[in-house]
C-alpha positions in Angstrom: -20.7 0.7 -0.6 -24.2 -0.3 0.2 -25.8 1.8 -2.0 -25.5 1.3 -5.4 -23.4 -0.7 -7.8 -20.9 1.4 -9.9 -18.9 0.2 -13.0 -15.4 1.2 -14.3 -14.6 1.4 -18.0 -10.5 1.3 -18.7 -8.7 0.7 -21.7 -5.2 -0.3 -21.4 -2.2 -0.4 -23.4 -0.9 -3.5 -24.0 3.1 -2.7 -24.9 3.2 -0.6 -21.7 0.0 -1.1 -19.4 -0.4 2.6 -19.3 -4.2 3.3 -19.0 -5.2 5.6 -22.1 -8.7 5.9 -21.0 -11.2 5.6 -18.1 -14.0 6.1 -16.8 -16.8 5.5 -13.8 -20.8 5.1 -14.9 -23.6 3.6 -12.9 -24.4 1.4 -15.9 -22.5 -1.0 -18.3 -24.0 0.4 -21.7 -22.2 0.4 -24.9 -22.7 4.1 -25.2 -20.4 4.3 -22.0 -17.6 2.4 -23.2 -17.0 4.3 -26.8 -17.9 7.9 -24.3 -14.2 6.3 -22.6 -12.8 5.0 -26.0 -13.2 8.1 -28.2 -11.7 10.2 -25.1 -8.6 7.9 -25.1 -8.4 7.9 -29.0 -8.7 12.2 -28.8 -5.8 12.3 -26.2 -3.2 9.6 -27.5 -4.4 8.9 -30.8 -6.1 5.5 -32.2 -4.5 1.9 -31.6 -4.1 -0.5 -34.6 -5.9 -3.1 -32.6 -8.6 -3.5 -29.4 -9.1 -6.4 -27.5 -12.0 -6.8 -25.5 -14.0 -9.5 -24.1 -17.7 -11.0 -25.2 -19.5 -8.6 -22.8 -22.8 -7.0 -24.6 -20.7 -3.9 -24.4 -18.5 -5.1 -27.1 -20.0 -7.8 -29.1 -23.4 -9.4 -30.0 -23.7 -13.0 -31.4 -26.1 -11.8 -34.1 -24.4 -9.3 -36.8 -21.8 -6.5 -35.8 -22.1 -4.7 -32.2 -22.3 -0.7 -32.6 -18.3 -1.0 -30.8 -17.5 -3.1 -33.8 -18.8 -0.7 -36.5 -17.3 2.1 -34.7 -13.7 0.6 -34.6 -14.5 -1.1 -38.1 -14.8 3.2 -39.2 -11.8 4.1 -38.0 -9.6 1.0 -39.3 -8.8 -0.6 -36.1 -8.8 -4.5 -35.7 -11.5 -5.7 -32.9 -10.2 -9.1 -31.7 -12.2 -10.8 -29.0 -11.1 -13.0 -26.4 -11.9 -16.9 -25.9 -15.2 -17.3 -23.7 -14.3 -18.4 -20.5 -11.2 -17.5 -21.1 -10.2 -14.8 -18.5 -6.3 -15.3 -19.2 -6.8 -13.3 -22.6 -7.5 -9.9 -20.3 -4.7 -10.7 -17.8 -3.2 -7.1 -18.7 -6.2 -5.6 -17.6 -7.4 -8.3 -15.2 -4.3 -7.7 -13.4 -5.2 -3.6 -13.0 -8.8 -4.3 -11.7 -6.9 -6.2 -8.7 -4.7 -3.5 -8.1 -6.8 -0.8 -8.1 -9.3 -3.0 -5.6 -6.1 -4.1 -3.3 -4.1 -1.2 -3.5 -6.8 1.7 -3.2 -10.4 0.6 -3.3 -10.9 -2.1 -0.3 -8.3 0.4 2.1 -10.9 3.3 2.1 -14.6 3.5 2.7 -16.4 5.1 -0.4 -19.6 7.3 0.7 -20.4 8.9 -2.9 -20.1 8.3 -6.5 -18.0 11.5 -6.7 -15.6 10.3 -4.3 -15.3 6.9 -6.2 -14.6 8.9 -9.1 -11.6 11.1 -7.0 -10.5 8.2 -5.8 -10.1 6.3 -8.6 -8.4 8.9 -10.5 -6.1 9.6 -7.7 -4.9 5.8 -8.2 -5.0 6.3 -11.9 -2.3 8.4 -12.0 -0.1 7.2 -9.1 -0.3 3.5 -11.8 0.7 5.5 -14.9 3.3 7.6 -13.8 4.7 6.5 -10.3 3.8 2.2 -9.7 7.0 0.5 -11.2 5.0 -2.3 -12.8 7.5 -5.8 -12.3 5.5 -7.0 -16.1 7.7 -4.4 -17.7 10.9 -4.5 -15.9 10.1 -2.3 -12.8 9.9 0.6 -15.0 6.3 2.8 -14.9 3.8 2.3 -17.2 4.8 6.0 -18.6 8.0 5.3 -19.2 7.3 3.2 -21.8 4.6 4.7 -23.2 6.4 7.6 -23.9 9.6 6.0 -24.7 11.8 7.0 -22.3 12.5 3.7 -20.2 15.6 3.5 -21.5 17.2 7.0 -20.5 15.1 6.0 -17.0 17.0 3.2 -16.8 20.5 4.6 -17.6 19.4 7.7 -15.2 19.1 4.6 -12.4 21.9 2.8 -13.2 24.2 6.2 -13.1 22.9 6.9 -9.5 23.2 3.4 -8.3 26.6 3.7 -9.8 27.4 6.8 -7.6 26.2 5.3 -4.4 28.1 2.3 -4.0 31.4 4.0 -5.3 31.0 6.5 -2.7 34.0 5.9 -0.2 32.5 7.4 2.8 28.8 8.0 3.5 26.7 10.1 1.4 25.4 12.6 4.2 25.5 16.0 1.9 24.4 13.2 -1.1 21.0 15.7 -2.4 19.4 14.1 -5.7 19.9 15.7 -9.3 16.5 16.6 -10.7 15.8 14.8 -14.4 13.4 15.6 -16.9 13.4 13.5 -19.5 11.3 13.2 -22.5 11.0 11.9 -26.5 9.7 14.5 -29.0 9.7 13.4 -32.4 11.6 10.1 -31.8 14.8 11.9 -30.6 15.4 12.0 -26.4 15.3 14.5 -24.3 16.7 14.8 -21.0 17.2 18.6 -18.6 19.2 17.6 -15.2 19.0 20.3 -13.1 21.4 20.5 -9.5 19.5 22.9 -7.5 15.8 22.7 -9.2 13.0 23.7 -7.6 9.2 22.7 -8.8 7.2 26.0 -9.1 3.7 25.9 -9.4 1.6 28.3 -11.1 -1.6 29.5 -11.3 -3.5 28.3 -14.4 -3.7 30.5 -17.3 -7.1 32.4 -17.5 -9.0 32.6 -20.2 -8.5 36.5 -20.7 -4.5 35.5 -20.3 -5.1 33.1 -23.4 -6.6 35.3 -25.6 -4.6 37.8 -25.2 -1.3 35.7 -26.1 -3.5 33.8 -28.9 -1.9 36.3 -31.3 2.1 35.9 -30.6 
């Protein structure tokens, strides 16, 4: 704030508003937005179709924009929104307000490198902890990864427990659910007594020596 302007690069899914991809860059630059692309495409593999807008980023009125020919490679569809047409990108439209209400205008940001912390902090509180009313109050994870509906069922269960309870749930402690889809089949581990243990990360002398079993 009051130093320099910053721009953030997100691409979002569209089924289940989960944000595949971001990233924060003190220019808008074409070469910035397929850096973010090609890392979203690495970690959840590539989309059928990208909608963008008409920024120079994307698309140039005279012959094919370097975004184009790079989704045009890989077989994805580029479609492009109306001009003046904001509604197109309300998906994404609606995650620049949140992440401006909901993080960015409550704390002061003295750096680029705190911009960056904070933004991922918020990142992953909206992809795997904001129930997101567009998609049934689920999180954008949840669908994503297919697993609304045992989410939902998990929820419904609970809420089932509660309000049959005939006296007040004082001792009441909550199951622990893991729940997953590997191979379109669902997973779920509920655990009474869990605990959440975390460990230190693997070194790199710890991974080569288990590279081999």
């Amino acid at each position: 704030k009051g130093q320099y302007r910053v721009y953030v690069i997100a691409f979002l899914d569209d089924n289940s508003r989960f944000i595949v991809g971001w990233g924060l860059h003190r220019f808008q630059t074409t070469v910035h937005v397929l850096e973010v692309f090609r890392a979203g495409i690495e970690k959840h593999g590539a989309p059928k179709e990208v909608l963008s807008d008409n920024g120079r980023q994307y698309y140039t009125w005279r012959g094919k924009s370097q975004f184009t020919v790079f989704l045009t490679k890989l077989g994805i569809r580029h479609i492009r929104s109306r001009p003046y047409h904001p509604q197109t990108m309300g998906k994404v439209e609606s995650f620049w307000r949140n992440l401006l209400q909901e993080s960015l205008q409550n704390t002061p940001l003295s750096s680029f490198e705190e911009a960056q912390s904070k933004i991922a902090e918020y990142v992953e509180y909206y992809n795997f902890k904001r129930p997101h009313q567009g998609i049934g109050n689920v999180t954008p994870s949840d669908r994503y990864f297919r697993v609304e509906g045992q989410v939902r069922e998990i929820v419904e269960q609970n809420m089932a427990k509660v309000q049959g309870a005939q006296s007040p749930m004082t001792q009441y402690r909550p199951l622990t659910y893991i729940v997953g889809n590997i191979g379109g089949r669902e997973l779920r581990v509920v655990a009474k007594d869990a605990q959440v243990m975390l460990s230190e990360p693997a070194t790199e002398e710890m991974i080569n020596s288990n590279s081999g079993q």
